[in-house]
N, C-alpha and C positions, 0 to 999 in steps of 0.2 A: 322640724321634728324627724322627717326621713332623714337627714342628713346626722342627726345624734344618735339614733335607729344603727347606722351603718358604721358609728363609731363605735357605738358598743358592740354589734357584730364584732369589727378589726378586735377588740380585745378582749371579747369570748375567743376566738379562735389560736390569737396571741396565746393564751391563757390551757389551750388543750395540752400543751405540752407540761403544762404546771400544773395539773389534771391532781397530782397528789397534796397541792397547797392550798392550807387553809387557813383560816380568820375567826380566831376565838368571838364566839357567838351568832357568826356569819355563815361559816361554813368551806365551804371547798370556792374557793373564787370563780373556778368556773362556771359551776352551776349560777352564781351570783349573777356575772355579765351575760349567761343564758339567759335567764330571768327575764335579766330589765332591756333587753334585746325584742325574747318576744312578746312582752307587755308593751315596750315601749311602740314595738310595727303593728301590734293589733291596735291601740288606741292610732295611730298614725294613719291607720289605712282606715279605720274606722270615720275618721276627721274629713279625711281629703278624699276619698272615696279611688283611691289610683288605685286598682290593684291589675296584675297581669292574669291575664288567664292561663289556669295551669295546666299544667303540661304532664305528661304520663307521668312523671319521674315522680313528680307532687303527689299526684291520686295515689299513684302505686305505695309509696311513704304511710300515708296515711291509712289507705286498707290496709297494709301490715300490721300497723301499729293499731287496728280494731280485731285483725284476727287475734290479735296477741289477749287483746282485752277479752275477749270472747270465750278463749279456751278456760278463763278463770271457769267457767261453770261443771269444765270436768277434771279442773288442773288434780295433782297430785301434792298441792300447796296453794292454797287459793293468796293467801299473803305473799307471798313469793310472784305470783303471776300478776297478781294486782299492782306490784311495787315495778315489775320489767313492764308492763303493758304502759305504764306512766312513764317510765325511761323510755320507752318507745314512741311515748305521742307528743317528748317533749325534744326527740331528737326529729320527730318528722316539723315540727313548727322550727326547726333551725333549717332545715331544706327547706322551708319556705321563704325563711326571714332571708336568708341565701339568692334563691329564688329572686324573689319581692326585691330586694335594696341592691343587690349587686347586678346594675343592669347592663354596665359597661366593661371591656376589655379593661379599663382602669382600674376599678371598683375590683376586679377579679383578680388582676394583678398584685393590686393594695393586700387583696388577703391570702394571697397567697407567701406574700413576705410578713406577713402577721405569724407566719407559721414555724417560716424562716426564723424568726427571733427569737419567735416562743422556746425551740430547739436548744437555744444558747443554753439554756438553765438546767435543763436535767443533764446534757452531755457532760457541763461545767462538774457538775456533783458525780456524774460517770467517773471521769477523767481524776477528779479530787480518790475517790476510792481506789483506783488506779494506782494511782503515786502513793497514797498510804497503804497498799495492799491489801487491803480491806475486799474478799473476795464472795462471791455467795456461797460456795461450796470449796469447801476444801482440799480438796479430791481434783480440781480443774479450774484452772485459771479462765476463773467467768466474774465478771465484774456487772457490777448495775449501780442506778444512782440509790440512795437510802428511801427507801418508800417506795419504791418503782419495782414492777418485775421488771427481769431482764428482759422477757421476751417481746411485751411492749415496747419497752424502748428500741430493743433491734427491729423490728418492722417499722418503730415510726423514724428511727434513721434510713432504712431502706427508701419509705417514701418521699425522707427528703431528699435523695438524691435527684432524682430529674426533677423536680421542683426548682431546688438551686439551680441545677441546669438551667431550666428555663429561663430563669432570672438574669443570670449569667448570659446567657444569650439576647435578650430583648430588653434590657436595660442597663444605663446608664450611669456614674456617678457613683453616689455612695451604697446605694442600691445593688450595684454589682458587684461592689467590693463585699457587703455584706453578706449576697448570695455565694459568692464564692469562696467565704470563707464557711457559709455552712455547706458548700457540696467538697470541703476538704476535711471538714471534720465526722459529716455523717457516715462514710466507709469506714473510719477508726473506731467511731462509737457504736455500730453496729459489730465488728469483729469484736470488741473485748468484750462484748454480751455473748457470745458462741452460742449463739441460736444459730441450728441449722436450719432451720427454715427460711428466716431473714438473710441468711446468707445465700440462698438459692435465689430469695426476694431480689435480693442487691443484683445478684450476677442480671437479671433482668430489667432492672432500674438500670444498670450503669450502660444496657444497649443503648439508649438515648444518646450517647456521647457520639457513635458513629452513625447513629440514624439520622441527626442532625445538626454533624458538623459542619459548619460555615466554610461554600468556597470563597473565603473574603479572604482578606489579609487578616482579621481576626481570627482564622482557624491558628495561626501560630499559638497567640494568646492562647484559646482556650487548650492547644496541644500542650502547653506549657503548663497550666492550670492541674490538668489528668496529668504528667509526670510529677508535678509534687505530691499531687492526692497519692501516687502508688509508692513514693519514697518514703513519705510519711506514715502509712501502713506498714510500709516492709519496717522501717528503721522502731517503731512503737508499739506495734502490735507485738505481745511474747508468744512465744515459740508455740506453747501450749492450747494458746487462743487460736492458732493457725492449724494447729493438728488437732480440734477439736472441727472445727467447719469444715476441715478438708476432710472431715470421715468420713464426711455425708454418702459419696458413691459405694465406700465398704458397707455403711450400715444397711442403704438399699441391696448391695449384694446378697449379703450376710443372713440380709432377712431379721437384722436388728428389732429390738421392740421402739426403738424411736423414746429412750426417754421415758418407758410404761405408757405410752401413747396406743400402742397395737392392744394391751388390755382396755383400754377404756375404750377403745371406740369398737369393740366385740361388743363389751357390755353395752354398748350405747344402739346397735343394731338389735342387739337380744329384745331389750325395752320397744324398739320401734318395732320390732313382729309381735307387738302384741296389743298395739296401740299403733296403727301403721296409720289409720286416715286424719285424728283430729290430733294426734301426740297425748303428752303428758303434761302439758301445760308449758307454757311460760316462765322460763326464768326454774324450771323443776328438773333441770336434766342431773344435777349433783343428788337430789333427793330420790331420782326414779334409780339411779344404776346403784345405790347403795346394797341392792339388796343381792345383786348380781356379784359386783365388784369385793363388795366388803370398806368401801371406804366411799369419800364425798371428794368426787374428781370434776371438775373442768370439762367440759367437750374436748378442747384442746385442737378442736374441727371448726370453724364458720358453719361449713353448709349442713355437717352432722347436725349441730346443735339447735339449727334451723329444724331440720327434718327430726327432731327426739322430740323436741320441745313443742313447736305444733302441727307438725304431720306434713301428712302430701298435701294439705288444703294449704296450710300455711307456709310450704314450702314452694309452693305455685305460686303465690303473690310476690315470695322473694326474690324466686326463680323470676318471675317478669319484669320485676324492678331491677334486675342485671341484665335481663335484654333488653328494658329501655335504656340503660347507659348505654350498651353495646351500639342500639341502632344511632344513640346522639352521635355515640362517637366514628359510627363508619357513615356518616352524612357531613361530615368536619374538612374542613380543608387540609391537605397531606399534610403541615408540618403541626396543626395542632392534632390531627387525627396519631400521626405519631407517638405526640406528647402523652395525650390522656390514654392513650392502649397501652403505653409501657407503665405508665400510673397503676390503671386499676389492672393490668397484669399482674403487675407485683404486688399488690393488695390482694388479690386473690391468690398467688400461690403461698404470699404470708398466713394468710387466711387459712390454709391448709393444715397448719399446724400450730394455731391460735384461736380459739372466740371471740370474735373481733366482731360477731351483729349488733352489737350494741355497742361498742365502741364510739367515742363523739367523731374522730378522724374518718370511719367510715361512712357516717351521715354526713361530715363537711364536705365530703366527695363526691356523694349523691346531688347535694346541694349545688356546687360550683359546678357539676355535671349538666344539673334542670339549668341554670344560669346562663352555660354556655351552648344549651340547645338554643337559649331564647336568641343568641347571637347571629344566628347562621345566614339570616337573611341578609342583615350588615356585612357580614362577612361576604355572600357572594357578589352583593354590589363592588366593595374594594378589590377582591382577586382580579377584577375588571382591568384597576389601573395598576396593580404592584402584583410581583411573582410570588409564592408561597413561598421561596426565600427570604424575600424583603420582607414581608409580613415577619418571619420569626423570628430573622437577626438582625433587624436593626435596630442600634442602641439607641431606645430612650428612657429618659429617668423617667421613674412617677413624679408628674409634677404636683404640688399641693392642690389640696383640696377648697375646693373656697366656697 
């Protein structure tokens, strides 16, 4: 049962990227393998009685996901707060199902190439709108898959890039021909979305490339790997796409609005001085600024919309659930502490100009975070007999699962 538990896991996570695909009477697929993932690990652990004891990453998940419920009693839309308070406590049972099944360096591996694939499919439908010029706005060559924003997709390319990295680096086979074919495609699919943000995202994603390049004879490979990924951007990305991301340092000069980004998050401070300790509730920040703004906007912030929607109380629980990753990850051995700091770097400075707390990618990362806390004892036994080199670049396949 743990072992079908951890399959359904691999194709919820598979599945995050196909986030907009659904099933006439079903629903949205992902939620579907959420579902029978954490039904499937609560009857499992229920049965066999194995559970791990949890770790900050875990508790912290879940008070969030109570403070959230909680504010229903002064939200500014109690429906609204009611319906995120339940996205929030069914993405903290995915950090645990993460948690709980993914016990090994394998296991973590497995799903992080779950991720890898999932990618194929919206880039695929990117890239299709691409070649039929099919654009979001007419005004600027910004391209997205059909049902997708752009700006999701550009931060979840961002993140795949050291991910494929990774992959690329510590394994073997078909495995690394697959990863490598997503850390060549995620730079392309992130610039023809011309999110500046994700493009700031990337430029800190792609530091992985020299933080952990191999003094093997593999470093040729992968130097070889990064000059096609940069020819392939120069030769396919249009001109347009490239003079839109590169405005970024003018628009900070300029004192730009970012996009009508600088009015929403005025209005989004206006609302928290007046409501500064419990917020406005959950899932209520587009209903609280309307009357400010004049219209029903987005955060378009991560930590804004934390702090609009339930205050300093429930900006504190946040706020400590990103120092617990922080501390997993400066207790980590140098090439995975590496790996996960340019990760969730780049998650948070996507994050900067997205809402992405309730996003599923952001909880898969809390998850494989609490996962690879639980690692670190195994880990320091092995640094014993291999270097933090060997540990990260040496090629092995995943081998099956039995």
């Amino acid at each position: 049962m743990r072992r079908v538990t951890f399959y359904l896991t691999w194709l919820f996570i598979f599945s995050l990227p196909l986030d907009r695909l659904a099933l006439p009477s079903i629903g949205r697929v992902t939620n579907m393998f959420g579902a029978l993932a954490i039904g499937l690990g609560v009857l499992s652990a229920m049965t066999s009685g194995r559970l791990r004891k949890p770790g900050a990453i875990l508790w912290l998940a879940f008070a969030f996901a109570l403070s959230a419920l909680l504010t229903a009693f002064w939200s500014v839309s109690a429906v609204d707060t009611l319906e995120r308070a339940f996205t929030y406590a069914q993405l903290a049972a995915i950090v645990w199902i993460v948690w709980e099944f993914a016990r090994t360096k394998e296991d973590q591996q497995w799903l992080l190439l779950a991720y890898c694939l999932g990618m194929f499919v919206p880039v695929f439908y990117l890239m299709d709108n691409f070649v039929a010029g099919v654009r979001i706005d007419q005004y600027e060559a910004r391209f997205s898959a059909s049902g997708y924003n752009a700006n999701d997709i550009g931060l979840m390319c961002a993140l795949t890039i050291p991910i494929a990295w990774r992959l690329v680096m510590n394994c073997g086979g078909v495995v690394r021909i697959i990863a490598a074919m997503a850390f060549l495609m995620a730079p392309v699919g992130m610039l023809l979305t011309g999110n500046r943000g994700s493009f700031l995202a990337s430029i800190v994603a792609l530091s992985i490339v020299p933080l952990t390049l191999p003094r093997t004879r593999r470093s040729l490979q992968a130097v070889v790997l990064v000059i096609v990924v940069v020819a392939t951007t120069a030769l396919v990305v249009p001109a347009l796409s490239w003079n839109r991301v590169l405005s970024t340092p003018q628009e900070l000069r300029d004192g730009g609005d970012f996009g009508g980004r600088l009015a929403i998050w005025a209005a989004g401070f206006r609302v928290f001085e007046d409501r500064p300790l419990l917020g406005v509730g959950a899932g209520g920040f587009e209903l609280a600024i309307y009357p400010v703004l004049g219209n029903y906007q987005g955060a378009h912030n991560t930590l804004l919309a934390v702090l609009v929607e339930q205050g300093i109380v429930g900006f504190s629980v946040f706020a400590a659930l990103l120092g617990a990753c922080t501390w997993i990850i400066r207790e980590m051995p140098g090439p995975e502490r590496k790996f996960w700091a340019v990760l969730m770097l780049s998650w948070f400075i996507g994050g900067l100009s997205i809402h992405w707390q309730y996003h599923k990618l952001t909880w898969l990362l809390f998850g494989l975070l609490a996962a690879q806390g639980g690692l670190r004892t195994g880990r320091r036994a092995m640094r014993g007999s291999r270097s933090n080199e060997e540990l990260y670049t040496s090629p092995v396949a995943l081998p099956q699962r039995t």
